[in-house]
N, C-alpha and C positions, 0 to 999 in steps of 0.2 A: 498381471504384474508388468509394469512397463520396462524394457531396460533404458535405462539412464545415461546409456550410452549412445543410442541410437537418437534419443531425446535432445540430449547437449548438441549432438550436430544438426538437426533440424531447427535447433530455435535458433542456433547461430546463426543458420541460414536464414530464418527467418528474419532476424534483427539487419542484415546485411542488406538484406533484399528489400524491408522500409526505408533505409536507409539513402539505399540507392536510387528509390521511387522520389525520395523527398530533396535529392540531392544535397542530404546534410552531412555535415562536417563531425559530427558527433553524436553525445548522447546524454543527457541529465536526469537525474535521479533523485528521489529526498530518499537518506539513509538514516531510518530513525533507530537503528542496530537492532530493527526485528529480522522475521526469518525470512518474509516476503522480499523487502528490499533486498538485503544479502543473497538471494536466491538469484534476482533482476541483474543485483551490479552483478555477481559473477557471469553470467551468460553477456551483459553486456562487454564486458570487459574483454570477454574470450572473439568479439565478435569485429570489437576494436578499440585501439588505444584510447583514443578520443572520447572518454568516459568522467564524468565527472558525477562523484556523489557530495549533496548538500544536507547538511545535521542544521534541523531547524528546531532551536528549543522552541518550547515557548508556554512559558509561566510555569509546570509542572518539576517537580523536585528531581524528579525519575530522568525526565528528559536532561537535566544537567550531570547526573551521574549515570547510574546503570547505562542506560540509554546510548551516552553521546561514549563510553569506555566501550562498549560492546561494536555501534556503529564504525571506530577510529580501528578498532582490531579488525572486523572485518574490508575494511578498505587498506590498512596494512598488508592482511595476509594476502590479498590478492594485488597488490601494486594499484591501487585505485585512490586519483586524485581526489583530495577534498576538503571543502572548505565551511564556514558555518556561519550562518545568518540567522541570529538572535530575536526573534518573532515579539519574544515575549512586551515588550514598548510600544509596538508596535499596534499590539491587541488589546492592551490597555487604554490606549487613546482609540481606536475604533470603538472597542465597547462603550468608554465616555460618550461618544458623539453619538450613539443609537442610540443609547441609555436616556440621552437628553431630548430624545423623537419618541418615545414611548418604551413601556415596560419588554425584558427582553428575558426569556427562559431558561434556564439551566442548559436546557438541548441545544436551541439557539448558540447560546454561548462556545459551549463543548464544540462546537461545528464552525466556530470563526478560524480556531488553530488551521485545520485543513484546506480551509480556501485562502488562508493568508499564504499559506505552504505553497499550495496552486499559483498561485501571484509570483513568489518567489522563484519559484522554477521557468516558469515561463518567461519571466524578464530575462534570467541568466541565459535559456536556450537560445530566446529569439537576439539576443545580442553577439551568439557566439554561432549562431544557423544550427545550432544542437535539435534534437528532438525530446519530450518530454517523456520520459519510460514509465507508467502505470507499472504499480507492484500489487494490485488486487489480486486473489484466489477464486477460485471456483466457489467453495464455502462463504465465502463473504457476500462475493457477489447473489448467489441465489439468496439468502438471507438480507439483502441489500441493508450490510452490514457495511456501510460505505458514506460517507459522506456527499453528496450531488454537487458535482462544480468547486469538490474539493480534493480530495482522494482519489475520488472517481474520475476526475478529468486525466487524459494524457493523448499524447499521440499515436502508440503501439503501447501492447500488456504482449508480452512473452509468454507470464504465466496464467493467465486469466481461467485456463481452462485444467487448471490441478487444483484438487483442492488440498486441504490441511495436511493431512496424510501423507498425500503425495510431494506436498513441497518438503516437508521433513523427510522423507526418503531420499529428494533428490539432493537433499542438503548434505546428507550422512555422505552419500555416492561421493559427491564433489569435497566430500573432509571440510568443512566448513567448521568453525569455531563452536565448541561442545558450548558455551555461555551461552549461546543465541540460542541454540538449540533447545535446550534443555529448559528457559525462562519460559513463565506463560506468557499468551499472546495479548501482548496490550498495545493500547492507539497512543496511550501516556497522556490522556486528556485532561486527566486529575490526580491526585494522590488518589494511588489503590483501586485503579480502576484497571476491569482485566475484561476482555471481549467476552469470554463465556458468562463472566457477573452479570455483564451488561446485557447480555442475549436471555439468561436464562436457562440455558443448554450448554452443551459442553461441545466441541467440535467433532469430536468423534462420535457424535450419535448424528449431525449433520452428516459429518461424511460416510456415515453407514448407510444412513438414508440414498446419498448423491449415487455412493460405488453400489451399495447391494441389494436398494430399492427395501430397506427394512427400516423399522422404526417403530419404539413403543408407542403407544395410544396418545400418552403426554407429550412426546417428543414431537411427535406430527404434529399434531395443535400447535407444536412454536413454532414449528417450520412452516406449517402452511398461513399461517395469521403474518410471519414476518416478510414470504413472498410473496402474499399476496400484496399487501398494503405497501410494498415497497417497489411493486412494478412500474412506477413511473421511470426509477432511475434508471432501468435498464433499456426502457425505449426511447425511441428519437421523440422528440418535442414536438407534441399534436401542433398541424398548422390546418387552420379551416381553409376548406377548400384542394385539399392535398390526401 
């Protein structure tokens, strides 16, 4: 059991300490009012002012209500700037122009939101010397439950190494908004899409796996079939000769 107190100060210190290495001015974040974000901005927020979280719909029903109502409470309740850039036009004329290069996939598709998001963050940071805050989990990640070059990009992850479990504990600790908490975990990629649908599994037989090294017969099979075939995103990009 970790306390959560000893936690909060060390990633603060952590976040201080990227900070300081990058000599940047701040911090940015996409806050899509899940638990992960909410998790990021508060540690980032406590570590300095200079935090800015960005609500990027785009095309999905969720994303303009639940979503951006949930996101706006959590950057309320902790004094955390923020502002929203509307994706959705944006991915509608990118899809046109692929669309018009050759046939493009549902998955394809579902994975342009997240790199468009990536684009967006990174323009705000580097114009303002911010750094990009990754909100992935431990569970995601080993699952490479994550989108490459979209989600998955940032400068520092804080919490990379909790997984589901743990970030909802550390949530409860820091009193964090019961809305966010309490919703399942969705990316908002579509109407009615929720990560465990999408996975197959539920997270908590993930994290029983990560924390207790246990797991049914069936459950393994989707963990190991999804870490296996998703290790690319988690290592650095093969270069021949290197």
């Amino acid at each position: 059991m970790r306390d959560w107190a000893i936690e909060k100060e060390r990633r603060v210190a952590f976040i201080r300490e990227i900070m300081g290495e990058a000599s940047a001015a701040g911090i940015v974040y996409g806050n899509s009012g899940g638990k992960d974000c909410t998790l990021v901005g508060i540690l980032c927020k406590l570590a300095t002012d200079n935090v800015l979280s960005v609500m990027m719909p785009c095309g999905s029903k969720r994303n303009y209500g639940q979503d951006i109502d949930d996101a706006q409470q959590a950057a309320n309740q902790y004094n955390i700037a923020t502002v929203t850039a509307d994706l959705t036009a944006a991915r509608d004329t990118l899809l046109a122009s692929v669309q018009a290069a050759g046939d493009v996939n549902g998955t394809a598709i579902s994975n342009m939101a997240p790199r468009l998001r990536m684009i967006t963050l990174y323009a705000l940071a580097q114009s303002s010397n911010y750094l990009v805050a990754g909100t992935g989990n431990r569970s995601e990640r080993h699952m490479g439950y994550f989108t490459k070059w979209g989600d998955g990009a940032c400068d520092f992850n804080p919490i990379g190494d909790l997984t589901v479990r743990e970030v909802y504990a550390f949530l409860r600790y820091l009193e964090a908004p019961a809305s966010i908490i309490d919703k399942a975990p969705s990316a908002g990629l579509f109407e009615g899409q929720t990560d465990e649908q999408d996975m197959g599994i539920s997270y908590e037989a993930i994290d029983r796996y990560l924390l207790e090294g246990e797991a049914e017969p069936a459950d393994l099979m989707v963990i190991e079939r999804y870490h296996t075939v998703s290790g690319h995103k988690r290592r650095p990009t093969p270069i021949y000769g290197e």
